[in-house]
C-alpha distance (Angstrom), angle and dihedral (degrees) to the residues before:
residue distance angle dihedral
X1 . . .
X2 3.99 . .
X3 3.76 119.8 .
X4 3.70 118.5 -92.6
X5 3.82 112.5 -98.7
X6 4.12 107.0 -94.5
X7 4.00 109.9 -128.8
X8 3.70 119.9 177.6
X9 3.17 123.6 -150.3
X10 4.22 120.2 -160.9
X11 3.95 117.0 -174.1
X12 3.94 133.2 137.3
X13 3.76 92.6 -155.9
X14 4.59 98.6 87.6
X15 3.78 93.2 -150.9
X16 3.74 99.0 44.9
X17 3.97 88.3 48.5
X18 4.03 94.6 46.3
X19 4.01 89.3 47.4
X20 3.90 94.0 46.5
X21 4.00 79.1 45.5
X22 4.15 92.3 52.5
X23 3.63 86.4 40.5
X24 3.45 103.0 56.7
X25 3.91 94.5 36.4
X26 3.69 89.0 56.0
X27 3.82 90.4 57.8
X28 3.78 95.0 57.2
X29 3.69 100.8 -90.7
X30 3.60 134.9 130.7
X31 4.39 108.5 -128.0
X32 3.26 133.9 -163.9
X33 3.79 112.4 -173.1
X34 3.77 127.4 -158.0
X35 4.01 137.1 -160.0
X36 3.88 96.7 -150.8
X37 3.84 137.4 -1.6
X38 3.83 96.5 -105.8
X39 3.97 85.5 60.1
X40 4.33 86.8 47.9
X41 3.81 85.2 50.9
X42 3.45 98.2 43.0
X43 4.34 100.1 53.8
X44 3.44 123.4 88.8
X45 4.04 84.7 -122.8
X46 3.59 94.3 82.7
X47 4.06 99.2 90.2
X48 3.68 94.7 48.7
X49 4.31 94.5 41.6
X50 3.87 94.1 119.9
X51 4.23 85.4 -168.3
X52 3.51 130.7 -0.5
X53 3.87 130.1 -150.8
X54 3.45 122.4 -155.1
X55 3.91 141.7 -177.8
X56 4.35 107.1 -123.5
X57 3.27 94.9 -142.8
X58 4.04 113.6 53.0
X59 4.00 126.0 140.2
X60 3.57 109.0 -104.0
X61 3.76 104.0 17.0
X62 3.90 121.8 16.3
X63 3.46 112.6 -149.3
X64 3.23 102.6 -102.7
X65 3.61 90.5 55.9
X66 3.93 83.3 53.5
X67 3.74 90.4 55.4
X68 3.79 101.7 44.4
X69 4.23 85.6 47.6
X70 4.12 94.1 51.2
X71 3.87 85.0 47.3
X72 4.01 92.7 54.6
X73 3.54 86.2 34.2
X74 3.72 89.1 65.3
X75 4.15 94.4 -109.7
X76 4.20 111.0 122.4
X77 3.60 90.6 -163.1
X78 3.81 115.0 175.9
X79 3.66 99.7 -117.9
X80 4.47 129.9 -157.5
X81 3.58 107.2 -179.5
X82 3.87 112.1 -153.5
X83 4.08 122.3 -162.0
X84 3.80 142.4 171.0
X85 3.91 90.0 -158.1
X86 4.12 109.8 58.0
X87 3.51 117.8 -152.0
X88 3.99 121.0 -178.2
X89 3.76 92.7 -155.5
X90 3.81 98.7 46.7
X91 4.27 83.5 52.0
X92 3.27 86.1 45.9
X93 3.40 96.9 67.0
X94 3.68 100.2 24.3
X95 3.33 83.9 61.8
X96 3.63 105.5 46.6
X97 3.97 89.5 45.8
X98 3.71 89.6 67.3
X99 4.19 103.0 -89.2
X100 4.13 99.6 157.0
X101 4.31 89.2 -141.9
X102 3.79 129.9 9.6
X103 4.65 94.8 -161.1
X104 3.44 122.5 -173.1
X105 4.43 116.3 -135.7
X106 2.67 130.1 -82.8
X107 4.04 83.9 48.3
X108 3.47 116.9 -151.6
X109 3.88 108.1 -128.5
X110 4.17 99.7 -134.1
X111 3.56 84.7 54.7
X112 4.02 95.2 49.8
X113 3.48 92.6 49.9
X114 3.98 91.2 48.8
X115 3.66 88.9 53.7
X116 4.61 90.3 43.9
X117 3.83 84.0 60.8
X118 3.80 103.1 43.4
X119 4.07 80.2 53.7
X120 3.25 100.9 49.2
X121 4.05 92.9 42.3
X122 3.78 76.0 48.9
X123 4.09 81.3 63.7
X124 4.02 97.5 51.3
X125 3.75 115.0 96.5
X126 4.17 108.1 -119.6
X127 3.92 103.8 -95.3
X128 3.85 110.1 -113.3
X129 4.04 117.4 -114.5
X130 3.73 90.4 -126.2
């Protein structure tokens, strides 16, 4: 039987994190749910996170910091950023430096799960025309 796929989950706000946790679990996939990005960084879940989730604005490390770090760290993470305070430029740019969904809180499932299977097509080598 294949191995759950691994979603992380990085938010400083507990009941946000333990309801994306729920959430995801109830779907089928495996979770592992983080207070801050130092503590993301710092597990030894990070090379098999198949798509990570992660509040923009965080002490420490936003997420978009988070993202642009795993990228020049050599991890192509699919990437949703989730926040309670919208900001065009910072989705913008998100956005435009490869972040699969930019959602707004409180995130409407149907659109979560949209944005979990463009990242994890985002995942699947392109078939070959053979």
């Amino acid at each position: 039987m294949p191995k759950p796929t691994l979603v992380a989950v990085v938010e400083d706000d507990r009941f946000f994190r333990e309801s994306m946790r729920r959430l995801m679990r109830s779907r089928g996939y495996r979770v592992e749910a983080f207070p801050s990005a130092a503590d993301f960084l710092a597990s030894p879940q990070l090379s098999e996170t198949a798509c990570l989730i992660a509040d923009v604005q965080m002490p420490a490390m936003t997420g978009p910091e988070l993202y642009r770090h795993l990228i020049a760290s050599g991890y192509e993470i699919p990437t949703i950023l989730v926040t309670a305070y919208a900001d065009d430029r910072v989705r913008a740019r998100a956005l435009n430096d490869g972040v699969v969904c930019y959602l707004r809180k409180p995130v409407d499932e149907k659109n979560l799960l949209q944005c979990l299977h463009e990242a994890f097509q985002s995942r699947e080598p392109p078939e070959e025309n053979s």
